[in-house]
C-alpha positions as CSV (number, residue, x, y, z in Angstrom):
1,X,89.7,-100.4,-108.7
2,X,91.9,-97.6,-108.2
3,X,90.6,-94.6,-105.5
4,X,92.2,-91.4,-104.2
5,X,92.8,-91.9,-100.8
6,X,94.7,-88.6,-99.7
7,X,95.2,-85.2,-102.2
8,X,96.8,-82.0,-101.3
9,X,97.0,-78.9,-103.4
10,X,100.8,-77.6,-103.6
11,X,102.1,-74.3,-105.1
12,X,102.2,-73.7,-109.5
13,X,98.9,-75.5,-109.5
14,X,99.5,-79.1,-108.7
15,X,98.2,-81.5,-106.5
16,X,99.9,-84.4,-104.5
17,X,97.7,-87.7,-105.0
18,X,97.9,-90.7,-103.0
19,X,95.9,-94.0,-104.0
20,X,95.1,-97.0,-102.3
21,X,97.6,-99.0,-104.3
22,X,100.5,-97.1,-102.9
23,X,100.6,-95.4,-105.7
24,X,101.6,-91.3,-105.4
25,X,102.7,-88.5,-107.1
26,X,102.5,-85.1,-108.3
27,X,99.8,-83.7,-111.2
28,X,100.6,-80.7,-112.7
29,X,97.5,-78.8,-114.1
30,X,98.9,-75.3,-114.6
31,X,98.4,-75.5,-118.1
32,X,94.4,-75.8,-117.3
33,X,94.2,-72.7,-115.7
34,X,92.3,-70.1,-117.3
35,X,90.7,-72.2,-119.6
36,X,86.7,-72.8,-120.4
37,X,85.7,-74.4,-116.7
38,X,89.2,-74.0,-115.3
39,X,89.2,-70.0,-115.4
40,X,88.0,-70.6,-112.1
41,X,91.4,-71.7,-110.9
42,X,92.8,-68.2,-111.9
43,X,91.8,-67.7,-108.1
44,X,94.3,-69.7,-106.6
45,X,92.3,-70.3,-103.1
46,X,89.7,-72.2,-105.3
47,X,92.2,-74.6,-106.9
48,X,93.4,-74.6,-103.1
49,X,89.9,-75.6,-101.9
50,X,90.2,-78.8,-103.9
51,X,88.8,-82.7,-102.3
52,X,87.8,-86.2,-102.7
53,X,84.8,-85.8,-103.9
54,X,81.6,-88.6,-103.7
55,X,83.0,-90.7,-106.2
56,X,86.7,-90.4,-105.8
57,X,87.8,-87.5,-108.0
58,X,89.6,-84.2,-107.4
59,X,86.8,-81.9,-106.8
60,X,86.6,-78.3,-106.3
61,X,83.2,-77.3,-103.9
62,X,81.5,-80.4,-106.0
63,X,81.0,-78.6,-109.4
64,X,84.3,-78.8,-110.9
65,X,86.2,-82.3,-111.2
66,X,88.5,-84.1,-112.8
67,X,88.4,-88.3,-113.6
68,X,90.4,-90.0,-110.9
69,X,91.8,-92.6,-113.9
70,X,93.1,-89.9,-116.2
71,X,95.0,-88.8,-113.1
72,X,96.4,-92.2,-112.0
73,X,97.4,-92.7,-115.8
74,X,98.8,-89.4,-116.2
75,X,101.1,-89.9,-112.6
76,X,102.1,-93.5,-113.4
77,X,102.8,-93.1,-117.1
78,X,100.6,-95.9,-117.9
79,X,98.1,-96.5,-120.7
80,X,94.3,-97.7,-120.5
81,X,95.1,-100.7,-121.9
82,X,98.4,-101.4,-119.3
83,X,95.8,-100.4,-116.3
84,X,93.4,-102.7,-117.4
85,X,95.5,-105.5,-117.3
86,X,97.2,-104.5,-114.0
87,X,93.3,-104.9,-113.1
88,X,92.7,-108.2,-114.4
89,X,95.5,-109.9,-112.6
């Protein structure tokens, strides 16, 4: 199982994630920003404030988060269906 082992917010609304597999990379979500639950990233210290949160996803002060697998597919390129097999082997 994949987890997020480092994350860093960087400028334009991204985020630098590192995962325990090696795997790392940037995740552009500027086009989230001002959107239903994301308007709250229109305050750019708040999308700043992001961390690991309990379970392993970006989280922003524990009310806000994002899944940690769509952002590991999302970096890598992958599909579900390659991930799971990456997992089964």
């Amino acid at each position: 199982m994949i987890k997020i082992v480092h994350i860093t917010p960087l400028p334009n609304y991204k985020l630098h994630i590192k995962y325990n597999d090696g795997v790392e990379g940037n995740l552009d979500l500027s086009d989230l920003v001002g959107k239903g639950v994301f308007e709250k990233f229109n305050d750019v210290n708040y999308f700043n404030s992001v961390k690991i949160g309990e379970f392993g996803e970006p989280c922003w002060n524990n009310e806000l988060d994002i899944d940690p697998l769509n952002t590991y597919l999302t970096i890598t390129g992958k599909t579900f269906e390659e991930y799971k097999k990456l997992e089964i082997n």
